[in-house]
DRENPABA-470295 format. One record per atom (N, C-alpha, C): residue number from 1; atom name; x, y, z. Coordinates in Angstrom, 2 decimals, decimal comma. Example, Ala and Ser with C-alpha at 12.3 -4.5 7.8 and 13.67 -1.06 7.14 Angstrom:
<pts>
n->1 atom->N px->13,19 py->-5,69 pz->7,80
n->1 atom->CA px->12,30 py->-4,50 pz->7,80
n->1 atom->C px->13,20 py->-3,30 pz->7,80
n->2 atom->N px->12,85 py->-2,25 pz->7,08
n->2 atom->CA px->13,67 py->-1,06 pz->7,14
n->2 atom->C px->12,90 py->0,03 pz->7,87
</pts>
This chain:
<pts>
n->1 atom->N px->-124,11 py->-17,12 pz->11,98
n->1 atom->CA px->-125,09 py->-16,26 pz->12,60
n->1 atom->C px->-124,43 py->-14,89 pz->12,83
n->2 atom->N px->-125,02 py->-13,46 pz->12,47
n->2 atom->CA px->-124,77 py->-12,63 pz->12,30
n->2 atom->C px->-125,02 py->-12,36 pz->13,99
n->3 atom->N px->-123,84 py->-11,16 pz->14,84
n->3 atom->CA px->-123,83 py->-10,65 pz->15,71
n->3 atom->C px->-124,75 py->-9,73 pz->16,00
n->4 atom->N px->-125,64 py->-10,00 pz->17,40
n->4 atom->CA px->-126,53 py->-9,06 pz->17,13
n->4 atom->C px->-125,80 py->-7,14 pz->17,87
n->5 atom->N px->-126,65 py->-6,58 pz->16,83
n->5 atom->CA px->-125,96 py->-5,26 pz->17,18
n->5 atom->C px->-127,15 py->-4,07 pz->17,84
n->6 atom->N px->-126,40 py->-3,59 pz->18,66
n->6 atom->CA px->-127,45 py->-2,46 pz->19,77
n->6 atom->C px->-127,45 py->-1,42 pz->18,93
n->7 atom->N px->-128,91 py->-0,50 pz->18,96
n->7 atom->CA px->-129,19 py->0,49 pz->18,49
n->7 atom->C px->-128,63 py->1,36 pz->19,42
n->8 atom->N px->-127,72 py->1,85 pz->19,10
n->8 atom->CA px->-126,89 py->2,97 pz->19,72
n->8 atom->C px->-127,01 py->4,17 pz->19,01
n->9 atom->N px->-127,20 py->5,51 pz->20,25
n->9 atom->CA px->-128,03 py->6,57 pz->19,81
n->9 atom->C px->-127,10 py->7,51 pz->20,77
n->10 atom->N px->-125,87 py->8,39 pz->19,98
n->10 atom->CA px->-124,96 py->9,45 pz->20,71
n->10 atom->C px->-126,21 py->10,85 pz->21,06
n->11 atom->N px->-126,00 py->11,12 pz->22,37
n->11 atom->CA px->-126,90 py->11,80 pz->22,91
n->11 atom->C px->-126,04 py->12,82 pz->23,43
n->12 atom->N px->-124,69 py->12,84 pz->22,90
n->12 atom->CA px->-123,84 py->14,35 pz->23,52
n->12 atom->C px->-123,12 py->14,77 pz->25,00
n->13 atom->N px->-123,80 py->13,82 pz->25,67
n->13 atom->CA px->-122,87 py->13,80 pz->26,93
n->13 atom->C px->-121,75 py->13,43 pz->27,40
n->14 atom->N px->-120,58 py->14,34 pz->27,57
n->14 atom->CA px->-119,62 py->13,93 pz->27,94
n->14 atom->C px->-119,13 py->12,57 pz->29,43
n->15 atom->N px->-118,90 py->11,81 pz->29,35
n->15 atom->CA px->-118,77 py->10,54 pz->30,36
n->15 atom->C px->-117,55 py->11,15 pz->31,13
n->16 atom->N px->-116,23 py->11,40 pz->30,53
n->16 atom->CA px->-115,21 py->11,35 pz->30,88
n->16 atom->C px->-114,74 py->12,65 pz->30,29
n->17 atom->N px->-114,19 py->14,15 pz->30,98
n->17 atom->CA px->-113,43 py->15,14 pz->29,37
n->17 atom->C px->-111,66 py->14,92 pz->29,68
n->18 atom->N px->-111,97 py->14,60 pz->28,23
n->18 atom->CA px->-110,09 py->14,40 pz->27,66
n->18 atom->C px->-109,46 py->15,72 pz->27,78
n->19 atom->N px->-110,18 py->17,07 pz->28,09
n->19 atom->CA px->-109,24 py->18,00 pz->27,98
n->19 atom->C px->-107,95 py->18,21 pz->29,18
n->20 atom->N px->-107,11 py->17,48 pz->28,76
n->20 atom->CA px->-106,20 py->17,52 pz->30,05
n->20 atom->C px->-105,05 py->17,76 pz->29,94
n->21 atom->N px->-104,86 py->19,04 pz->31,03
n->21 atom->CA px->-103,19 py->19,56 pz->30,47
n->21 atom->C px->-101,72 py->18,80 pz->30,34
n->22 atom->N px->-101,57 py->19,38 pz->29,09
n->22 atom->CA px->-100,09 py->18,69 pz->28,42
n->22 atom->C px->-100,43 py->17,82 pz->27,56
n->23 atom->N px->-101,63 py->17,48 pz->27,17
n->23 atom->CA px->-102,15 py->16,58 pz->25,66
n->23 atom->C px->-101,97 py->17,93 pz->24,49
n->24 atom->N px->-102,06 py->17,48 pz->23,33
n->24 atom->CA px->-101,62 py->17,91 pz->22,20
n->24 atom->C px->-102,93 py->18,70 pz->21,74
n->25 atom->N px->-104,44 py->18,39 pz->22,24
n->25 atom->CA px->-105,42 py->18,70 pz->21,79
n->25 atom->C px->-105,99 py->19,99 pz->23,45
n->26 atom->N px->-105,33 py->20,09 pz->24,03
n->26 atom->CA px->-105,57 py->21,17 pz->25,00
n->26 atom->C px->-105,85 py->22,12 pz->25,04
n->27 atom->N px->-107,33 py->22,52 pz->25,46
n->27 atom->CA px->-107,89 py->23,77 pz->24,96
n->27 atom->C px->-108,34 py->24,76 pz->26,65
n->28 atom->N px->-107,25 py->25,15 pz->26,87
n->28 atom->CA px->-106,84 py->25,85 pz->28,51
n->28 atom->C px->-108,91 py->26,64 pz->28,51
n->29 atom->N px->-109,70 py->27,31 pz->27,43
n->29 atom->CA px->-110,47 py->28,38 pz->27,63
n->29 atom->C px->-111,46 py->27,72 pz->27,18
n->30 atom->N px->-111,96 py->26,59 pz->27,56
n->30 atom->CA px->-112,84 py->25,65 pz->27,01
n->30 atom->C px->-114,24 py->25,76 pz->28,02
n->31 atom->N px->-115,19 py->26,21 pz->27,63
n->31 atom->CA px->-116,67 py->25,68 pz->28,93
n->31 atom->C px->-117,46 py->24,66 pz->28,28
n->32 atom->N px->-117,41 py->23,78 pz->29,35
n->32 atom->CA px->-118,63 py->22,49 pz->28,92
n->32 atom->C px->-119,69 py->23,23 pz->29,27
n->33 atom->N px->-120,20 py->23,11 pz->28,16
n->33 atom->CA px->-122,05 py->23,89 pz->27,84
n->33 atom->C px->-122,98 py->23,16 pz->29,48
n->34 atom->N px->-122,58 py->21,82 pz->29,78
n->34 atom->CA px->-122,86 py->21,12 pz->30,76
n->34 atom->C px->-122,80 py->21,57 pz->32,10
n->35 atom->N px->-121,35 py->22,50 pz->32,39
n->35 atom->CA px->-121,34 py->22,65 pz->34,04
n->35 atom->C px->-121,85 py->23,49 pz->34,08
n->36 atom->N px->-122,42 py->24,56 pz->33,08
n->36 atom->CA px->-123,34 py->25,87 pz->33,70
n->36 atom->C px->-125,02 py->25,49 pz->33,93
n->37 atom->N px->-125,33 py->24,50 pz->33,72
n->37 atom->CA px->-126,58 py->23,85 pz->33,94
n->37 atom->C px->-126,75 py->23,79 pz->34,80
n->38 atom->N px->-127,68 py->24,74 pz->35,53
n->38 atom->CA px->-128,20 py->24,17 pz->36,80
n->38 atom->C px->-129,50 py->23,29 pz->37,21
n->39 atom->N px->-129,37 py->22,46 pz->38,14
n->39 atom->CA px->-130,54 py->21,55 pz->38,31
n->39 atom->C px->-131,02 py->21,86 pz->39,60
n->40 atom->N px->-132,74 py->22,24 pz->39,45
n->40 atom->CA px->-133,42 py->22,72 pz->40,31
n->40 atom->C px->-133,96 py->21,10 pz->41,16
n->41 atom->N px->-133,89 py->21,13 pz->42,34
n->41 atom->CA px->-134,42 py->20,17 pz->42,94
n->41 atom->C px->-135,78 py->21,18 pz->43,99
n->42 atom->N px->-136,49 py->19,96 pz->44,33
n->42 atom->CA px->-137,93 py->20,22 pz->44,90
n->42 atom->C px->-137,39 py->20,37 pz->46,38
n->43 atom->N px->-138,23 py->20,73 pz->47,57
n->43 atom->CA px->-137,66 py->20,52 pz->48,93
n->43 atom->C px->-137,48 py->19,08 pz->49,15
n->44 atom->N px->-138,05 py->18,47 pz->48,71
n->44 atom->CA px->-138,60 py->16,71 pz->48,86
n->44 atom->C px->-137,10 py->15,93 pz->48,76
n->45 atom->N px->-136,40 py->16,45 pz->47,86
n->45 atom->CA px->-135,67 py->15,91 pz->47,15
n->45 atom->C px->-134,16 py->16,57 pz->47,26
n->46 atom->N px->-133,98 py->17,58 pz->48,24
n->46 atom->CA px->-133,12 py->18,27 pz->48,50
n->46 atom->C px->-133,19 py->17,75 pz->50,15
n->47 atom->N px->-134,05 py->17,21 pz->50,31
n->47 atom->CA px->-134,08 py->16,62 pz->52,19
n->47 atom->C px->-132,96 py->15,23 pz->51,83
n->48 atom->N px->-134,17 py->14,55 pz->50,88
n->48 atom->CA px->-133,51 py->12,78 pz->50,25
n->48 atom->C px->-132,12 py->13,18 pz->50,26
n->49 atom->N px->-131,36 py->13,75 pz->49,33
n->49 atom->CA px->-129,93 py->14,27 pz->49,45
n->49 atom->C px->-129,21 py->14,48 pz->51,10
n->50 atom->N px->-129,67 py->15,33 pz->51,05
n->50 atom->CA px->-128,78 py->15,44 pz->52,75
n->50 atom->C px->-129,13 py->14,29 pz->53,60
n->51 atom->N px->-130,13 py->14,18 pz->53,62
n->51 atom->CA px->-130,11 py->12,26 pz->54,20
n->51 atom->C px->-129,26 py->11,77 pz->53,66
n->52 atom->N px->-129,38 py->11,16 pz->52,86
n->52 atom->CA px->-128,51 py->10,21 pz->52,40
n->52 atom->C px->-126,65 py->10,55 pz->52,20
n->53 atom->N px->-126,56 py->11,84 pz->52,18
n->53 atom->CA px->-124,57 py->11,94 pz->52,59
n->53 atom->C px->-124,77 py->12,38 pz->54,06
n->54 atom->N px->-125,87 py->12,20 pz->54,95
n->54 atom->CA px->-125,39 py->12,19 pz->56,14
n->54 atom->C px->-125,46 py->10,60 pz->56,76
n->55 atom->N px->-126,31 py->10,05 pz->56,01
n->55 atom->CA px->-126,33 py->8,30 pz->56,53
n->55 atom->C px->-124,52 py->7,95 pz->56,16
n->56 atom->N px->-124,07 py->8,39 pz->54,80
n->56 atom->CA px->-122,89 py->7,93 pz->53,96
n->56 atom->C px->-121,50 py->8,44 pz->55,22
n->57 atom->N px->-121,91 py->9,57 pz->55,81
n->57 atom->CA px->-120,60 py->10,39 pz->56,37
n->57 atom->C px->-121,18 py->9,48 pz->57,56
n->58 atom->N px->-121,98 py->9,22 pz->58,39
n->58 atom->CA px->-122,32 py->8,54 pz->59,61
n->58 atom->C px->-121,92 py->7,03 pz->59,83
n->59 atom->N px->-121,96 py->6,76 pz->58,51
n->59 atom->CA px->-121,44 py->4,35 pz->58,07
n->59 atom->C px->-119,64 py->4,78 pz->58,45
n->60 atom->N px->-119,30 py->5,94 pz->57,18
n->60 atom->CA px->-117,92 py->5,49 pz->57,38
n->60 atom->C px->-117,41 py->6,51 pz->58,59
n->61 atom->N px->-117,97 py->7,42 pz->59,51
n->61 atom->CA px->-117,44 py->7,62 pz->60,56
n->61 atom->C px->-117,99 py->6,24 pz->61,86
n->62 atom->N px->-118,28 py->6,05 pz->61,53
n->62 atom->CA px->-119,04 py->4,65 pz->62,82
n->62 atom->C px->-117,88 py->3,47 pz->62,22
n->63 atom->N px->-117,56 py->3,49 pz->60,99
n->63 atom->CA px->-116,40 py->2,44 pz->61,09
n->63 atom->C px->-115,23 py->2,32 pz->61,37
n->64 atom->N px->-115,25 py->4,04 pz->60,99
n->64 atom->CA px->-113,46 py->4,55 pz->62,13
n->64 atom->C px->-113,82 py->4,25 pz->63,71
n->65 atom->N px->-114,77 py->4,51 pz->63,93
n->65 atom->CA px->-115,20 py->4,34 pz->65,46
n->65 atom->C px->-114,61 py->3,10 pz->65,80
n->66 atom->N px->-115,18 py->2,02 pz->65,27
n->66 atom->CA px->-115,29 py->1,09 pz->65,84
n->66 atom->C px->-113,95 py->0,35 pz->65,57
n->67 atom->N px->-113,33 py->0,46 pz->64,20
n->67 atom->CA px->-111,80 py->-0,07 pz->64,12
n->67 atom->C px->-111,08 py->0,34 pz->65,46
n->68 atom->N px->-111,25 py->2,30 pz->65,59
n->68 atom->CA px->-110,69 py->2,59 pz->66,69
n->68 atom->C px->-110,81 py->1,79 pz->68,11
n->69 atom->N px->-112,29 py->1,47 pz->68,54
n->69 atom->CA px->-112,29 py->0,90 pz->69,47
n->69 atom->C px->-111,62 py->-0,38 pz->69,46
n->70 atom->N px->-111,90 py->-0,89 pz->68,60
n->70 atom->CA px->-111,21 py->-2,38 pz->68,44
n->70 atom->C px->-109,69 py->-2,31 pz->69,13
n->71 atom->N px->-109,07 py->-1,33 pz->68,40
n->71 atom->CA px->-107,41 py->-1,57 pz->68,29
n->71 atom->C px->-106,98 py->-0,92 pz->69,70
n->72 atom->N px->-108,08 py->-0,03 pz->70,36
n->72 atom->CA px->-107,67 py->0,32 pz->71,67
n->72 atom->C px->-108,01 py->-1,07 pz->72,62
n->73 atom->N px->-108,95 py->-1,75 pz->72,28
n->73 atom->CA px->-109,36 py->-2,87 pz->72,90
n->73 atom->C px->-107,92 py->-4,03 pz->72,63
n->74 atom->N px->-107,83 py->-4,12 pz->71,63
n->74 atom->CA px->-106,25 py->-5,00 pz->71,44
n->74 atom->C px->-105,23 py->-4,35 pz->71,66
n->75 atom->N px->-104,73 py->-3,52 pz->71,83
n->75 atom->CA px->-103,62 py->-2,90 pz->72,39
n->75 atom->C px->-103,76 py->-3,00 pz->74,00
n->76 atom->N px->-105,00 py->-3,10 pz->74,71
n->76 atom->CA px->-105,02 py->-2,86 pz->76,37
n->76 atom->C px->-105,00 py->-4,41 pz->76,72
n->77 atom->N px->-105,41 py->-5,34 pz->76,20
n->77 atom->CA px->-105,77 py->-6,52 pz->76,56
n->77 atom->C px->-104,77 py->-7,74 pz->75,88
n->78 atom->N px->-104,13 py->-7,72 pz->74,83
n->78 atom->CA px->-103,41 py->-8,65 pz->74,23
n->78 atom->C px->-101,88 py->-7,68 pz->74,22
n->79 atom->N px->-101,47 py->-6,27 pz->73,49
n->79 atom->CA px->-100,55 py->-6,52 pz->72,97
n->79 atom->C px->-99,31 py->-5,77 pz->74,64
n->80 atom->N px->-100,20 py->-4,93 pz->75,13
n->80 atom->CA px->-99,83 py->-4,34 pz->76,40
n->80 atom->C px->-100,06 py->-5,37 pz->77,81
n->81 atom->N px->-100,26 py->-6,34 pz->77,61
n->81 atom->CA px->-101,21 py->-6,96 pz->78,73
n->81 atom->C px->-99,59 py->-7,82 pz->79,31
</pts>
């Protein structure tokens, strides 16, 4: 039985760029046609954004919080006690 094979279709987007200094193929004056693209967002959708890296910055500051509290809580009660 023959392997089945995906219709794969190169669409030009870089995933990863190899241009990285001290490789042999290093091109120091290079612009990805890509980073000058700008993407217009709606207000709708520029709110969704800041929500959501302020929920992201709020989880992992609330978990320093609370490790913190923890270890002040075990340091006053078990390791100082």
């Amino acid at each position: 039985m023959a392997p089945k094979r995906d219709d794969f279709e190169d669409d030009g987007r870089t995933i990863a760029d190899m241009n990285v200094d001290g490789m042999p193929w290093y091109a120091p004056n290079r612009q990805d046609p890509e980073s000058t693209e700008k993407v217009e967002l709606t207000r709708e959708e520029q709110r969704w954004m800041i929500g959501g890296a302020l929920k992201a910055a709020l989880l992992v500051g609330g978990i320093f919080g609370i490790v913190y509290f923890l270890f002040l809580l075990f340091c006053t009660k078990v390791w100082f006690a």
